[in-house]
ROROVO-858425 format. One record per residue: residue number from 0; residue in three letters; x, y, z of N, C-alpha, C in turn. Coordinates in steps of 0.2 Angstrom, whole numbers, plus 5000, padded with zeros to 4 digits. Example, Ala and Ser with C-alpha at 12.3 -4.5 7.8 and 13.67 -1.06 7.14 Angstrom:
2
<0 ALA <5066 4972 5039> <5062 4978 5039> <5066 4984 5039>>
<1 SER <5064 4989 5035> <5068 4995 5036> <5064 5000 5039>>
REM end
This chain:
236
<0 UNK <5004 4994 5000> <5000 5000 5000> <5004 5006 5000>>
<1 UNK <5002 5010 4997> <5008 5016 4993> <5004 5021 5000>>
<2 UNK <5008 5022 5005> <5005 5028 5011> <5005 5036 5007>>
<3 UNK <5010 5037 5005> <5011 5044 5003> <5016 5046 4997>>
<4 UNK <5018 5049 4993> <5021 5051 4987> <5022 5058 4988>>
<5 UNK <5030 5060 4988> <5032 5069 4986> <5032 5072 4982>>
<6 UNK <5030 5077 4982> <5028 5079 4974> <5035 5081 4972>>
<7 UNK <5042 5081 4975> <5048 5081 4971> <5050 5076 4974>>
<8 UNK <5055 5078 4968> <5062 5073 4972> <5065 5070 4978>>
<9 UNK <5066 5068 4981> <5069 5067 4988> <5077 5068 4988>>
<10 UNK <5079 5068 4983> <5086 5066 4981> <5088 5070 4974>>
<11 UNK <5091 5074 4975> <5092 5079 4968> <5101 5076 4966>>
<12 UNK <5104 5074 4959> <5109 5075 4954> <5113 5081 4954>>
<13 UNK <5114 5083 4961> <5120 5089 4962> <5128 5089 4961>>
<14 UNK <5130 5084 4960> <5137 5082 4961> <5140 5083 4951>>
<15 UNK <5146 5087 4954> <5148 5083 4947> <5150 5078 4943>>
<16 UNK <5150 5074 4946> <5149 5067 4943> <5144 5065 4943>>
<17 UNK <5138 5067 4944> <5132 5064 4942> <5126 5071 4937>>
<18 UNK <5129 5074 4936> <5126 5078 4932> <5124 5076 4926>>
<19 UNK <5119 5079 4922> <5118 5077 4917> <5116 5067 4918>>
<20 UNK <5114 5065 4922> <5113 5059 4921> <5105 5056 4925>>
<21 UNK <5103 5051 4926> <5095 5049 4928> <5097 5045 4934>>
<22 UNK <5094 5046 4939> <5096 5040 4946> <5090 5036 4946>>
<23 UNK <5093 5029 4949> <5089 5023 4949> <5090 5020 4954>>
<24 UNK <5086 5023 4959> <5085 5019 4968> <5089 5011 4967>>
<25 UNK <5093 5008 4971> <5096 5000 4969> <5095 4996 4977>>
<26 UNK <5096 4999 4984> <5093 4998 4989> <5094 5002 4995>>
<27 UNK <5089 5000 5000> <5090 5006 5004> <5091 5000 5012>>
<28 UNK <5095 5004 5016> <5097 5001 5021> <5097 5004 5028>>
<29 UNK <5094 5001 5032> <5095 5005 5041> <5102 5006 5042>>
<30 UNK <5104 5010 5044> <5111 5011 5046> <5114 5009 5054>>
<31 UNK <5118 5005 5056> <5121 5004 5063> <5117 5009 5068>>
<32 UNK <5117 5015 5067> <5114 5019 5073> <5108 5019 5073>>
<33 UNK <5103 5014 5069> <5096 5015 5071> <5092 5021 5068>>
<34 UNK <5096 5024 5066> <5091 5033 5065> <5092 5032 5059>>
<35 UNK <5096 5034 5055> <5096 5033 5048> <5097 5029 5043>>
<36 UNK <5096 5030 5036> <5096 5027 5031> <5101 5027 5027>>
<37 UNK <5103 5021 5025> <5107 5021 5018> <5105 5019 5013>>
<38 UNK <5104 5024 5007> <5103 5023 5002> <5108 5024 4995>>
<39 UNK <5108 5015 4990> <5112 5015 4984> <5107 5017 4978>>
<40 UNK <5111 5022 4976> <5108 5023 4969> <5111 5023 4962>>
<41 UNK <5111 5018 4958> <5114 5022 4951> <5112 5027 4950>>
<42 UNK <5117 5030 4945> <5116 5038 4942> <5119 5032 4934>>
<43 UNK <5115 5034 4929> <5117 5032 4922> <5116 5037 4915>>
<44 UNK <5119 5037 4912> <5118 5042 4906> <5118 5038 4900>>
<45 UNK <5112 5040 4896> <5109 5037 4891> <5115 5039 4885>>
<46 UNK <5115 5042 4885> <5121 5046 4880> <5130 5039 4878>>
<47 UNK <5131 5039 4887> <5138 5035 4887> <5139 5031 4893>>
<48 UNK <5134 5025 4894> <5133 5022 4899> <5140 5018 4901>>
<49 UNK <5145 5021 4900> <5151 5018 4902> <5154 5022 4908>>
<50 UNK <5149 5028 4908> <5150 5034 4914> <5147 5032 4919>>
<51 UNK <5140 5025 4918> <5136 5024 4926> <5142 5023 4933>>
<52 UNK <5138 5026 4937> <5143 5024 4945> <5138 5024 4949>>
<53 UNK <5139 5019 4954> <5134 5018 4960> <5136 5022 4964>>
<54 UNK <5130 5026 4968> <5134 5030 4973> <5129 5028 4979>>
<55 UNK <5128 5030 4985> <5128 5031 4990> <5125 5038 4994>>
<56 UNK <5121 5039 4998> <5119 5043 5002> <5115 5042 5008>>
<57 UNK <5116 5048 5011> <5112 5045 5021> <5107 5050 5021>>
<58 UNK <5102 5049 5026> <5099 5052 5028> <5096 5050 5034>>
<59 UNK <5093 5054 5038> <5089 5052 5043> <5081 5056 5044>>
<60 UNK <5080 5059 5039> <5072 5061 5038> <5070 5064 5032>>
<61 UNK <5074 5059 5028> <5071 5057 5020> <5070 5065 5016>>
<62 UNK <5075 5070 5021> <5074 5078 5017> <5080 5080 5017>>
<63 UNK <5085 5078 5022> <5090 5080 5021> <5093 5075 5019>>
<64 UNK <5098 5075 5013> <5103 5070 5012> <5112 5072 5013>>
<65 UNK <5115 5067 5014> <5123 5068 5015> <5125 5063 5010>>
<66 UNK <5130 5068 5007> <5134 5061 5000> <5140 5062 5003>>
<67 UNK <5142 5057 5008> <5149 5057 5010> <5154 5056 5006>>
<68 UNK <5159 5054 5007> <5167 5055 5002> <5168 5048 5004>>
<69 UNK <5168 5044 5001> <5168 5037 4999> <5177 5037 5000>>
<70 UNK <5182 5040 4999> <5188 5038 4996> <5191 5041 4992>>
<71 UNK <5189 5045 4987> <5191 5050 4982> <5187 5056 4982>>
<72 UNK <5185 5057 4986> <5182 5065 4985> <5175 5064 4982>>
<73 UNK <5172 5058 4981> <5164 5058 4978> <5162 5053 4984>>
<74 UNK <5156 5052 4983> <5150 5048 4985> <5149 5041 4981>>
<75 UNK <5156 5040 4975> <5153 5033 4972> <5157 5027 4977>>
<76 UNK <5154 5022 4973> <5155 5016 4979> <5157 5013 4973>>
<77 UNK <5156 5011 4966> <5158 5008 4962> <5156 5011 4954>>
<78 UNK <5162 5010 4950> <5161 5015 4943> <5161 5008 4938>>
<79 UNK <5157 5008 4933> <5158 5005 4927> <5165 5005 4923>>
<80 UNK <5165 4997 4920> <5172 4996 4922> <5176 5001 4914>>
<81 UNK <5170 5002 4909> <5171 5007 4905> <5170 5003 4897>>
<82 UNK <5170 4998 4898> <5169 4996 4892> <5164 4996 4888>>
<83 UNK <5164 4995 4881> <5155 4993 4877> <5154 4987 4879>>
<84 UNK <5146 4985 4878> <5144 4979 4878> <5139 4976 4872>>
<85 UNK <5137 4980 4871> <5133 4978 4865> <5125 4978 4868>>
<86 UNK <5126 4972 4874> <5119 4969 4877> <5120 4973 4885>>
<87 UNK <5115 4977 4886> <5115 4979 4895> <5122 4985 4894>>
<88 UNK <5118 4986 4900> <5124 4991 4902> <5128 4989 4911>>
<89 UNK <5132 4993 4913> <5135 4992 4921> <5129 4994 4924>>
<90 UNK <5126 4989 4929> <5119 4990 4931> <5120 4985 4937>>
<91 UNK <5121 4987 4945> <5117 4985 4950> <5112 4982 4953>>
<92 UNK <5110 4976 4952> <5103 4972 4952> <5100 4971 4958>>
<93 UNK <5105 4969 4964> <5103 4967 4971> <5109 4971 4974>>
<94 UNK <5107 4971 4981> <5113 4972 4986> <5110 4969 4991>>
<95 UNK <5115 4966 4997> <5113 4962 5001> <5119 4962 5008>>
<96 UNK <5114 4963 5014> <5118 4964 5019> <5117 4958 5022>>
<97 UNK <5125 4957 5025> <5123 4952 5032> <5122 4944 5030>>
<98 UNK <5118 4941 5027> <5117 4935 5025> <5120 4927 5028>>
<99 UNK <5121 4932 5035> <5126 4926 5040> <5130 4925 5039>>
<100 UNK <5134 4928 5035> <5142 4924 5032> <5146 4927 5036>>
<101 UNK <5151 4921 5040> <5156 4921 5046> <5162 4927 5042>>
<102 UNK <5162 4927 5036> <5168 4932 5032> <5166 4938 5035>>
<103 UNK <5170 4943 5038> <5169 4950 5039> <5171 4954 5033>>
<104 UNK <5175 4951 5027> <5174 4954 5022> <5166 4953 5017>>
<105 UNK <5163 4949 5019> <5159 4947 5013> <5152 4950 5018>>
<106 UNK <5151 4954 5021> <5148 4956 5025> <5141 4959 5022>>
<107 UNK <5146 4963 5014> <5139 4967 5011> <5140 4959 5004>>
<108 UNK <5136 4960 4999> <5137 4956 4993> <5131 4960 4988>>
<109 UNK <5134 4958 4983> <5132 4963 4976> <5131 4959 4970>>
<110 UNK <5125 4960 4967> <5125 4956 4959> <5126 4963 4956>>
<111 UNK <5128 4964 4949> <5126 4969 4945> <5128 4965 4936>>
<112 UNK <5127 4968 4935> <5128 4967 4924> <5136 4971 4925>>
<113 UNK <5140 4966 4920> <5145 4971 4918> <5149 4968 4913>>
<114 UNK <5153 4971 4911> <5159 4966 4904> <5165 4968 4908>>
<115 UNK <5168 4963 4912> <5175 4967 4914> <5181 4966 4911>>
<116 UNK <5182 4961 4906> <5183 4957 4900> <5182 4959 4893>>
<117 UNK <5184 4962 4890> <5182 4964 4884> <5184 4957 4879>>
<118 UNK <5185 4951 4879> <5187 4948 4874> <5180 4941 4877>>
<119 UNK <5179 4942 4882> <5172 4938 4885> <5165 4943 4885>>
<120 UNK <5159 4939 4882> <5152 4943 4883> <5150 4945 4891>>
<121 UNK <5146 4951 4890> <5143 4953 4899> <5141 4949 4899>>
<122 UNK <5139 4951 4908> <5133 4946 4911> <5135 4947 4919>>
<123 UNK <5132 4940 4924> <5130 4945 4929> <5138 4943 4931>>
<124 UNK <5140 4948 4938> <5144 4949 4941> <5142 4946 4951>>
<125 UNK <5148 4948 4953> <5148 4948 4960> <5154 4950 4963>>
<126 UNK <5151 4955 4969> <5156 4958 4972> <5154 4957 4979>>
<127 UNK <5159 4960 4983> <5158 4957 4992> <5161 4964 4996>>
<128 UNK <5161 4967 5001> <5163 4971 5003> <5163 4969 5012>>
<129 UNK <5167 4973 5015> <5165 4974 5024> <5161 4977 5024>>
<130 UNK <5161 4985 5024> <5158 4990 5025> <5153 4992 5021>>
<131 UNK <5150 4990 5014> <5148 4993 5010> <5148 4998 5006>>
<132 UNK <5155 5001 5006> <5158 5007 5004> <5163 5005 4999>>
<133 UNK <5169 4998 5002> <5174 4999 4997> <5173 4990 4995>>
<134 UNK <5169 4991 4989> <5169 4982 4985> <5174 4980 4981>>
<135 UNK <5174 4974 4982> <5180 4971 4978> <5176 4965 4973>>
<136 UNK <5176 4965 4966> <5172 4961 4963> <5177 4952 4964>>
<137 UNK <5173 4949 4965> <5174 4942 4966> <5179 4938 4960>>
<138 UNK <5177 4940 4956> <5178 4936 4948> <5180 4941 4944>>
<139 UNK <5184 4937 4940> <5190 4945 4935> <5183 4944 4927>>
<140 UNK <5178 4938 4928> <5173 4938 4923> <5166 4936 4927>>
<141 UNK <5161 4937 4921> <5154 4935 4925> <5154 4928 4927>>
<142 UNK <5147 4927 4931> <5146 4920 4932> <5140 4917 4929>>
<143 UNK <5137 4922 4928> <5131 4921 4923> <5132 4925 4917>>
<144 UNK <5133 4922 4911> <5132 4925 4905> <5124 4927 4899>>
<145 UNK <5122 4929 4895> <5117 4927 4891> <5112 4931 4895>>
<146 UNK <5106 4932 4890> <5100 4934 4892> <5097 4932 4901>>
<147 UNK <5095 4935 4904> <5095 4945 4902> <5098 4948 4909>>
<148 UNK <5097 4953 4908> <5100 4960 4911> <5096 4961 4919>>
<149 UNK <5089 4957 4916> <5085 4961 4922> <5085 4954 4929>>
<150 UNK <5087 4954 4933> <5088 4952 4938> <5088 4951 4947>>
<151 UNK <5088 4946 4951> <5089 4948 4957> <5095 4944 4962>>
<152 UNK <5095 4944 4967> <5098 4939 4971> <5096 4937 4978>>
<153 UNK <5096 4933 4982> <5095 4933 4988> <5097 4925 4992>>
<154 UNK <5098 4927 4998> <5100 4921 5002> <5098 4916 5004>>
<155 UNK <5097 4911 5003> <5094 4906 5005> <5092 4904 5012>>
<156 UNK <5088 4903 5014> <5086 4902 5022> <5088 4895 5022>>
<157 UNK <5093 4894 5027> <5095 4887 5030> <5089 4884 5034>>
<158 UNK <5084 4885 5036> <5081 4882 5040> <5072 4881 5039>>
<159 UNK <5074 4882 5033> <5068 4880 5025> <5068 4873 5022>>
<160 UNK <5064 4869 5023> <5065 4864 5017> <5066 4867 5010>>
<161 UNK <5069 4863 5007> <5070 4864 4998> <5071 4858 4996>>
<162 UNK <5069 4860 4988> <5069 4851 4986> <5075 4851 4983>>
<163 UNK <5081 4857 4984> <5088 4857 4980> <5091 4857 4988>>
<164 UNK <5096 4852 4988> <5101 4853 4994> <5108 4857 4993>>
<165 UNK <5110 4860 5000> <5117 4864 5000> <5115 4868 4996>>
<166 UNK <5112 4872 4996> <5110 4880 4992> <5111 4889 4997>>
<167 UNK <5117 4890 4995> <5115 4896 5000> <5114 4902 4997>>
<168 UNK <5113 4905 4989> <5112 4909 4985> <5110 4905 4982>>
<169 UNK <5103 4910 4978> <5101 4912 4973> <5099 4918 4969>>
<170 UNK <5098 4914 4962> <5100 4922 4957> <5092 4922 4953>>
<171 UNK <5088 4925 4954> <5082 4927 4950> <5084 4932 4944>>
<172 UNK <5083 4926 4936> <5084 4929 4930> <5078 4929 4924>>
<173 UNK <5077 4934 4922> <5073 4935 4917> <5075 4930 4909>>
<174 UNK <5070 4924 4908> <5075 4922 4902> <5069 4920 4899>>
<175 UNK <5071 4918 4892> <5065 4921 4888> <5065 4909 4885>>
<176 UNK <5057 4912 4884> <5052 4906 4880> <5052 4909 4872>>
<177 UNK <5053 4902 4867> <5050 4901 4860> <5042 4903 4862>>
<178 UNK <5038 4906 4858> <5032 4904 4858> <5028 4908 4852>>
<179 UNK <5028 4905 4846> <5025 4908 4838> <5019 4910 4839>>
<180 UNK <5014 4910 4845> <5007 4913 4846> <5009 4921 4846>>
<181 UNK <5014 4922 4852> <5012 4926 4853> <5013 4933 4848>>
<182 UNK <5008 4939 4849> <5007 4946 4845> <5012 4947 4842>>
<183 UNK <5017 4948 4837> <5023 4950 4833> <5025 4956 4834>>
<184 UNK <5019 4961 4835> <5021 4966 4837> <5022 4969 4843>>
<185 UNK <5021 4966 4848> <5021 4967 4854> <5026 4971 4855>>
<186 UNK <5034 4970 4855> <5036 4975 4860> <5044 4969 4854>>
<187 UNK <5052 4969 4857> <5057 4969 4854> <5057 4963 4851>>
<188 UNK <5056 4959 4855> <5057 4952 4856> <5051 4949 4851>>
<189 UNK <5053 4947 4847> <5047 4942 4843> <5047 4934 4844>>
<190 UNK <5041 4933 4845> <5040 4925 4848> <5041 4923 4851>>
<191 UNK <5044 4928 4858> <5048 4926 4863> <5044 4928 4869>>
<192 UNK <5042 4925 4874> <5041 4926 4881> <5044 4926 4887>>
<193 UNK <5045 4934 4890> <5048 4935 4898> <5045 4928 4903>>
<194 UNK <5050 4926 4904> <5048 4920 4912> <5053 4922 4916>>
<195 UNK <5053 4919 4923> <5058 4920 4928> <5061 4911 4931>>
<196 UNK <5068 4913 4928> <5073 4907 4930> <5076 4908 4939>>
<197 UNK <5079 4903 4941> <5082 4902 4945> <5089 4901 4943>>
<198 UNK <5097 4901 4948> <5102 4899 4948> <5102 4897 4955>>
<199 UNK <5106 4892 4956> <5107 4892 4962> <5114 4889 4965>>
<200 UNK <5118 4891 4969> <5125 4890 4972> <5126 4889 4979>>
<201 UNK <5131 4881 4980> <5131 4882 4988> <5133 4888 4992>>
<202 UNK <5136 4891 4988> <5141 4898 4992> <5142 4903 4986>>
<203 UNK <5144 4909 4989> <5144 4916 4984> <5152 4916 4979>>
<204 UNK <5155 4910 4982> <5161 4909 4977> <5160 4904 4973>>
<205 UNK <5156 4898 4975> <5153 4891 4971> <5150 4893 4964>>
<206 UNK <5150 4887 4960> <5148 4888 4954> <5139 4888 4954>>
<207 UNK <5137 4891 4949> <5130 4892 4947> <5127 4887 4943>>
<208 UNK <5124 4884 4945> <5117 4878 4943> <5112 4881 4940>>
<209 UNK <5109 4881 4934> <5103 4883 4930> <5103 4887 4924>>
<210 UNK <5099 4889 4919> <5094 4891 4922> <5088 4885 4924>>
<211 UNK <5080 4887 4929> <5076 4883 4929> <5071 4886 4932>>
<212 UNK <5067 4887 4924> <5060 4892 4926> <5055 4890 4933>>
<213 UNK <5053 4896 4934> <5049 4894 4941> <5045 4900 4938>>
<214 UNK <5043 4903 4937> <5038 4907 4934> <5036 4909 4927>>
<215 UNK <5031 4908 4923> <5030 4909 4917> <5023 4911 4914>>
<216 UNK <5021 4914 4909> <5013 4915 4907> <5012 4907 4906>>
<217 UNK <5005 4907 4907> <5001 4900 4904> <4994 4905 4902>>
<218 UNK <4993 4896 4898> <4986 4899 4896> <4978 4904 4899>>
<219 UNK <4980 4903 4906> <4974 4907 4910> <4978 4916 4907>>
<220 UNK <4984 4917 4906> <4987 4924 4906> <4983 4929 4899>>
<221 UNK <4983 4933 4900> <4980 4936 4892> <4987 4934 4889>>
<222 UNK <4987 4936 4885> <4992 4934 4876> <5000 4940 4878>>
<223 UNK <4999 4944 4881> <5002 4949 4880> <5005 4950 4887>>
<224 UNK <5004 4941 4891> <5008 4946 4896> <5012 4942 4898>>
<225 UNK <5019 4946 4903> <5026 4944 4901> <5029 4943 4910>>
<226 UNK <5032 4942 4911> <5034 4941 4921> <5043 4944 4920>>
<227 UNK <5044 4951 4919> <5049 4954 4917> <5054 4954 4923>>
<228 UNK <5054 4956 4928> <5058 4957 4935> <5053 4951 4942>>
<229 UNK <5059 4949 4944> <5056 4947 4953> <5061 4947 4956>>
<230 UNK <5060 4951 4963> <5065 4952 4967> <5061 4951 4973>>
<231 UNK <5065 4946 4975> <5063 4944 4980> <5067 4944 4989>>
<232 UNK <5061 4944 4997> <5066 4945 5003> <5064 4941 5006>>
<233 UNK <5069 4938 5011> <5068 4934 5017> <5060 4937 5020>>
<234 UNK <5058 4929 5022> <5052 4932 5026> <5055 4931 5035>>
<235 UNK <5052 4936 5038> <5055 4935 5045> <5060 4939 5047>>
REM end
C-alpha cells in the first residue's frame, strides 16, 4: 500500500559526477545507529553508459541528504568498468547485507551486469565488501552470461526445506520462452516470452546451477503478458 508520494524529488543529481545523468534507487538500508538510512543509487547516462557509477547517500528524515566522500572526493562506491557491451549496460541488480556469512569481508554482497573482459560477453557479476563502501568484485569475469539483464539475488534460508540441497544463493533471472502465438508486434522480442529462471549456488564463490524456470505465462494469462523482473526477501 503506497502511504504517501512527494511531489519532488527526495534526492536531487547535484554532484559533478552525476550531472547530466538519471538515478535509479538499487537499495536502501537502516544504518548501525538505528536513525538513519542508507541509500544506493545508480546515476546512468543514456548518452555513454560507460560513465554509470553507483553512489551512495544518508539520511535520517528522508529531506536531508549527505553524499559522503567514499575515498576519492565523491560519493561513488563503484564505477563502470568502461567498456561497450553491446547487450545491458553496468547496472546493479541486488545488494545484500549480512546474510550470516562468518567472512567480515563478505559482509555486504552485490549482483550487478558488467563486461569486465572485453574479449568475453557481459553478464551478471559479483562483488563482496565489509563495510559497503569499498567492493571488491569476486571474479575478473561473470558468472552468469546470456539473456537478460534484468535480475535479482537473495540468500537462501537454512532452516527452510527445499527440494535442492546445499544451496546458500540464489539468482532470480529474466529468460525468455519460444512461443510463435504470441502478438509479433508486441514489444522487441518476437515469439519470445519474459519468464523468471532460477540459479542456484552452495556459496557466493561456488559455481551456478541453472537456468530453471519457476515462473512463466500459461494459458489462464491474456496473450500479452510477460513476468519481466522478481525480486525477492527473506520472510522473518
Amino acid at each position: 500500500m503506497l502511504i504517501s508520494r512527494s511531489d519532488k524529488p527526495i534526492l536531487t543529481l547535484n554532484q559533478p559526477w552525476e550531472r547530466g545523468g538519471t538515478a535509479c534507487a538499487v537499495g536502501a538500508f537502516l544504518e548501525d545507529d538505528q536513525r538513519s538510512i542508507r541509500l544506493y543509487y545508480l546515476v546512468y547516462f543514456e548518452n555513454d553508459m560507460r560513465r554509470n557509477v553507483l553512489c551512495m547517500a544518508r539520511t535520517a528524515d528522508l529531506r536531508t541528504w549527505e553524499k559522503p566522500d567514499c575515498g576519492d572526493g565523491t560519493n561513488v562506491v563503484m564505477r563502470s568498468c568502461g567498456n561497450t557491451m553491446g547487450w545491458g549496460i553496468f547496472m546493479p541488480s541486488r545488494i545484500l547485507q549480512g546474510c550470516d556469512d562468518p567472512d567480515v569481508n563478505r559482509q555486504w554482497k552485490m549482483l550487478y551486469w558488467e563486461r569486465p573482459d572485453t574479449k568475453r560477453p557481459p553478464g551478471y557479476c559479483l562483488a563482496t565488501s565489509p563495510d559497503g563502501l569499498r567492493w571488491t568484485p569476486l571474479f575478473d569475469q561473470p558468472v552468469i552470461t546470456g539473456a537478460n539483464d534484468a535480475g535479482s539475488m537473495i540468500d537462501a534460508r537454512d532452516d527452510v526445506p527445499s527440494p535442492v540441497e546445499n544451496v546458500t544463493m540464489l539468482i532470480y533471472q529474466q529468460t525468455w520462452k519460444y512461443n510463435p502465438q504470441l502478438p509479433r508486434d508486441r514489444d522487441n522480442l518476437s515469439a519470445m516470452h519474459r519468464m523468471i529462471s532460477i540459479w542456484r549456488a552452495s556459496s557466493i564463490h561456488g559455481s551456478w546451477t541453472g537456468p530453471i524456470a519457476i515462473l512463466e505465462p500459461d494459458r489462464l494469462d491474456p496473450p500479452d503478458v510477460q513476468f519481466y523482473w522478481l525480486t525477492p526477501f527473506r520472510a522473518g
